[in-house]
C-alpha positions in Angstrom: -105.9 39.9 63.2 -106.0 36.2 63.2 -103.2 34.8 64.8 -103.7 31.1 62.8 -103.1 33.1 59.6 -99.7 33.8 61.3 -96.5 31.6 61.1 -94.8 30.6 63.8 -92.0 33.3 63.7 -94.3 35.9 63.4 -95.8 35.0 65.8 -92.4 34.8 68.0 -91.6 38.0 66.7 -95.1 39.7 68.3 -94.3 38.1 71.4 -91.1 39.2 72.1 -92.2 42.9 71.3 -94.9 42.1 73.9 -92.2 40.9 76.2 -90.0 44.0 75.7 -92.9 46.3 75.8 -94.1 45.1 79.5 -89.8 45.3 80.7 -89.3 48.8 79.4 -92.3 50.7 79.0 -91.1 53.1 76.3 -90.3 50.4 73.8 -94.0 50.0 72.1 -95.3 46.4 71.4 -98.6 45.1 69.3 -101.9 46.8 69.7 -103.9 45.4 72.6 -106.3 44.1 69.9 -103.5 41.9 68.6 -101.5 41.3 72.6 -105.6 39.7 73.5 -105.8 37.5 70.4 -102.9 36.0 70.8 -103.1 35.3 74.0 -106.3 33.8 73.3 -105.2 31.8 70.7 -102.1 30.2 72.4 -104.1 29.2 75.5 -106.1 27.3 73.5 -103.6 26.3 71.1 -100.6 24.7 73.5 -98.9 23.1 69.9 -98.3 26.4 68.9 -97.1 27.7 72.1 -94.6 25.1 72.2 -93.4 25.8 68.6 -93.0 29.3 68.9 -91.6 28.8 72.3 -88.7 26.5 70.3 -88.0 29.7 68.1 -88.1 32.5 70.6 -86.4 30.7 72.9 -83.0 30.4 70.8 -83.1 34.1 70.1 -83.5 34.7 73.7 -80.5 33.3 74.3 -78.8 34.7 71.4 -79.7 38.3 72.9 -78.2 37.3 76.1 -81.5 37.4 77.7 -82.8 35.1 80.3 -85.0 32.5 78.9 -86.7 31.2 82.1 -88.0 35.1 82.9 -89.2 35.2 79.5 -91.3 32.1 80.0 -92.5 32.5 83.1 -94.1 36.2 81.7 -95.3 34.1 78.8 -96.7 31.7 80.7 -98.1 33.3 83.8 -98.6 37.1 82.6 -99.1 36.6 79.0 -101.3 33.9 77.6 -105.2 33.9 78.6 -106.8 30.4 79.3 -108.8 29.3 76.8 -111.7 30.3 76.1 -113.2 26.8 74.0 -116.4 28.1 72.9 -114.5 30.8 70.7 -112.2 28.8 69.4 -115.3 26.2 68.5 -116.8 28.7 66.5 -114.6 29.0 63.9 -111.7 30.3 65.5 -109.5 27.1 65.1 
């Protein structure tokens, strides 16, 4: 999987399966395959963490779920730093 074939709200969409998947252990989220690329590529890519960030975060709140735990696991659980020399290879 290449998360820069992905859009924006698909990529919002894997994420918050990721989230849910880490809260409640029986609800089943991407492959780890998928869960390591992206966090990958949004360490390196901090424009596309802020864009999906301004989609998920909306539906987080339309869920009645808190946004600020949500970002903090994104944030501080979730996304890998970046590795450059990956993304320099082609990856970008």
């Amino acid at each position: 999987m290449r998360p820069d074939a992905l859009t924006l709200v698909e990529i919002a969409d894997l994420l918050d399966a990721a989230y849910h998947a880490d809260r409640n252990r029986s609800t089943q989220g991407p492959i780890p395959e998928t869960r390591a690329a992206l966090a990958d590529y949004l360490g390196c890519h901090p424009e596309t963490r802020a864009g999906v960030w301004s989609i998920w975060h909306p539906q987080l709140l339309a869920a009645g779920e808190d946004p600020g735990a949500a970002e903090d696991w994104l944030d501080a659980e979730f996304i890998e730093p970046c590795h450059e020399e990956r993304w320099d290879e082609g990856g970008s």
